[in-house]
RODO-2510 file (C-alpha; in nm, 4 decimals, decimal comma):
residues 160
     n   res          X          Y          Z
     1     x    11,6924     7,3934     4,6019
     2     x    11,3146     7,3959     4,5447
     3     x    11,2493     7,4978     4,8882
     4     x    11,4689     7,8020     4,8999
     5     x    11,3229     7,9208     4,5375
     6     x    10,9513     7,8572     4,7272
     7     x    11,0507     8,0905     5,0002
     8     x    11,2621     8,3143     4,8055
     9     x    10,9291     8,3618     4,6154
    10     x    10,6956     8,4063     4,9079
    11     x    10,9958     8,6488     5,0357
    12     x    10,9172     8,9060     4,7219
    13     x    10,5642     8,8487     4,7994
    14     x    10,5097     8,8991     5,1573
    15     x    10,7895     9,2532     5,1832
    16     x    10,5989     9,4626     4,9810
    17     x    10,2735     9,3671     5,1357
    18     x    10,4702     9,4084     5,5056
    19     x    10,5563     9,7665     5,3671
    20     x    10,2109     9,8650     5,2623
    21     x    10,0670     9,7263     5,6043
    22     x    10,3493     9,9690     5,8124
    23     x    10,2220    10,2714     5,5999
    24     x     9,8630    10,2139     5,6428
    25     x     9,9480    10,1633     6,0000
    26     x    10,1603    10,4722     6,0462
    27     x     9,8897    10,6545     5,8788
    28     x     9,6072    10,5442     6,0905
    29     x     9,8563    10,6016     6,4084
    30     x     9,8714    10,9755     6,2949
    31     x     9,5382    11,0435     6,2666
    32     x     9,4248    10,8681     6,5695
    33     x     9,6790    11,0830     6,7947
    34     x     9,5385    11,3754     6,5868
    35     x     9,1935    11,2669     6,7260
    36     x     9,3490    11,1826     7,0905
    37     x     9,4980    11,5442     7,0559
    38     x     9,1529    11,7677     6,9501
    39     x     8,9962    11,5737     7,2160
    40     x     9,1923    11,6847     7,5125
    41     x     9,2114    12,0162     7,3798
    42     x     8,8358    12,0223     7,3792
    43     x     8,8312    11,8582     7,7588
    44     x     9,0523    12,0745     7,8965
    45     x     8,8959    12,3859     7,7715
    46     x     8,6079    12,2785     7,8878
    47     x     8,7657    12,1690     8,2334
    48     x     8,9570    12,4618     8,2728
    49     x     8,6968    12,7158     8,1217
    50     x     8,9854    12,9114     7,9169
    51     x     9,0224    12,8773     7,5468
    52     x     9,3128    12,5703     7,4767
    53     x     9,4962    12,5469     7,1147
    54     x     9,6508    12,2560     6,9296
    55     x     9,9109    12,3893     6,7394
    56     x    10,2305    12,2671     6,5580
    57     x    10,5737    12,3223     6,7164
    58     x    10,9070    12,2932     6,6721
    59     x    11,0486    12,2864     7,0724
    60     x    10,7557    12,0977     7,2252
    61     x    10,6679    12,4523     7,4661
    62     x    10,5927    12,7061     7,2568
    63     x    10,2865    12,7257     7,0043
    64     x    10,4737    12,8022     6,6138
    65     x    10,3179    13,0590     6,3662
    66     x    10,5336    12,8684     6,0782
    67     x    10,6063    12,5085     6,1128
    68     x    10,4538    12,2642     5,9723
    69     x    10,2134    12,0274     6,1120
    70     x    10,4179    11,7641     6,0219
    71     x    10,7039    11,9078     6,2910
    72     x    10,4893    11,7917     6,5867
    73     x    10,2354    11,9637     6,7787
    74     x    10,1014    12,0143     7,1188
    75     x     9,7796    12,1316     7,3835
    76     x     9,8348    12,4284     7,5340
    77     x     9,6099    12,6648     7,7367
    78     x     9,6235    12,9996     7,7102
    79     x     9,6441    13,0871     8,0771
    80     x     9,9773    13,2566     8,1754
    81     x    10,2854    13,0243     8,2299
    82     x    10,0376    12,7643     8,0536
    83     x    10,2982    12,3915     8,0394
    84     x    10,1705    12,1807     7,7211
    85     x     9,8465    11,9193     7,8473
    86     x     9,9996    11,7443     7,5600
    87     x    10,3397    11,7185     7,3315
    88     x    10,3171    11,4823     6,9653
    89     x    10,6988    11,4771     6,8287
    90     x    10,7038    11,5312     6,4200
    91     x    10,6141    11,3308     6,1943
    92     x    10,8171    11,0035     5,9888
    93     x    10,9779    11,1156     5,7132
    94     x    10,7638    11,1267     5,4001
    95     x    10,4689    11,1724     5,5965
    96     x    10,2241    11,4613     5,6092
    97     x     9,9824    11,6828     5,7865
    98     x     9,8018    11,9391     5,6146
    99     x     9,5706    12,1390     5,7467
   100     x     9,2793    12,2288     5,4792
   101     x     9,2437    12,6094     5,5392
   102     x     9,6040    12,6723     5,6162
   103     x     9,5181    12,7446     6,0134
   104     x     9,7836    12,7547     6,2688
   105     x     9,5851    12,6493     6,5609
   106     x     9,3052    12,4789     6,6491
   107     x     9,1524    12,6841     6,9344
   108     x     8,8564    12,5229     7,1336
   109     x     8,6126    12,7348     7,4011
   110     x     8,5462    12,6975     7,7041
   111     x     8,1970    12,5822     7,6031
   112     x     8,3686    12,3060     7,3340
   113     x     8,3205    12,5007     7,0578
   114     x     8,6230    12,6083     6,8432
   115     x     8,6904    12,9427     6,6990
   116     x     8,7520    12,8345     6,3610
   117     x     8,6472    12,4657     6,1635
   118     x     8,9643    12,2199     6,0322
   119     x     9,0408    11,9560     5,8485
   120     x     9,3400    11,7886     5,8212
   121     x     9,4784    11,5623     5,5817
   122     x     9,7538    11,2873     5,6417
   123     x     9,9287    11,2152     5,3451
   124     x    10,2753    10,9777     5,2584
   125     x    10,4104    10,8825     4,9165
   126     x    10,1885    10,6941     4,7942
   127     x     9,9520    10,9617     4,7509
   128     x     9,5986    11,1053     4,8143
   129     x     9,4711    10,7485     4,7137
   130     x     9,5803    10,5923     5,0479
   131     x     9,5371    10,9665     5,2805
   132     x     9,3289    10,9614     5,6167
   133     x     9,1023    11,3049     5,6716
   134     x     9,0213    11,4489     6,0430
   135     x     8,7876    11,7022     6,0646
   136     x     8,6494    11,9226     6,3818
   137     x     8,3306    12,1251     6,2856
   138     x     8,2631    12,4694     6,4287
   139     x     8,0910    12,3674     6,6973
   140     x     8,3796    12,1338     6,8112
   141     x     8,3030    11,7817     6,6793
   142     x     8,5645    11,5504     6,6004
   143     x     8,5595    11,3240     6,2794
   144     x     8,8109    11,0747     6,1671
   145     x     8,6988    10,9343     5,7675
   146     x     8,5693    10,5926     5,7671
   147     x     8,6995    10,5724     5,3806
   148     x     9,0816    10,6051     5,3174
   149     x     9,1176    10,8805     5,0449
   150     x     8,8032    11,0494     5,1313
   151     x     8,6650    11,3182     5,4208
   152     x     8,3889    11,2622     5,5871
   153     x     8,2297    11,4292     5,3002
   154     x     8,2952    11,1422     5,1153
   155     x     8,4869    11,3563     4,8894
   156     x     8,7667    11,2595     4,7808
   157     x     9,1140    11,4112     4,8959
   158     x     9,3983    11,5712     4,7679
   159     x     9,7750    11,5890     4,9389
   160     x    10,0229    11,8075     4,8541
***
């Protein structure tokens, strides 16, 4: 009987922790494809000397004005009859993606540079406490925060 009430104890202990450790790692998964993404947009821009976007999606083909970054996202080039470099499917539930100036595509250059800065924010339920940042500067530099909560700024974040 003292046995089962010793693991029935270290039971309530170790779930929560196990849930925390999935969300941190779900988070981190995020914004390292995030990173994996920018970067082959960048590459093949450069590779292919055209301008190539990252932009959200909701069919995995097509670039999308209005869904969320949360819906998935994928590389595409803009030359004609251009088939996506690179397809992310949306998002766990409860999970976000913002992006900080309310852009709808990361384009990069041909020479690596993008036409407009980001920063994105991955947030879940527990708040902006536990978010990941990824920012790309203007002239195409990719950032991932070293500090959960914070951008690279070291300011600290908000989700929505």
């Amino acid at each position: 009987m003292v046995t089962i009430a010793v693991g029935f104890i270290l039971l309530l202990i170790a779930v929560p922790a196990m849930q925390n450790f999935l969300r941190n790692d779900r988070q981190w998964t995020v914004a390292n494809s995030l990173v994996m993404s920018l970067n082959a947009a960048r590459s093949e821009a450069i590779k292919q000397d055209a301008p190539v976007s990252l932009c959200p999606t909701t069919n995995g083909t097509s670039c999308s004005t209005t869904a969320p970054w949360a819906q998935g996202w994928i590389v595409l080039s803009s030359t004609a009859n251009a088939v996506p470099v690179l397809t992310v499917p949306a998002l766990a539930t409860g999970t976000t993606l913002t992006e900080a100036s309310g852009l709808t595509a990361v384009t990069f250059l041909s020479t690596g540079m993008v036409t407009a800065p980001a920063g994105f924010t991955v947030c879940d339920t527990r708040g902006a406490a536990d978010a990941r940042y990824v920012q790309v500067t203007l002239t195409g530099s990719i950032a991932s925060s070293s500090r959960v909560g914070h951008t690279v700024n070291g300011a600290a974040l908000t989700c929505p």
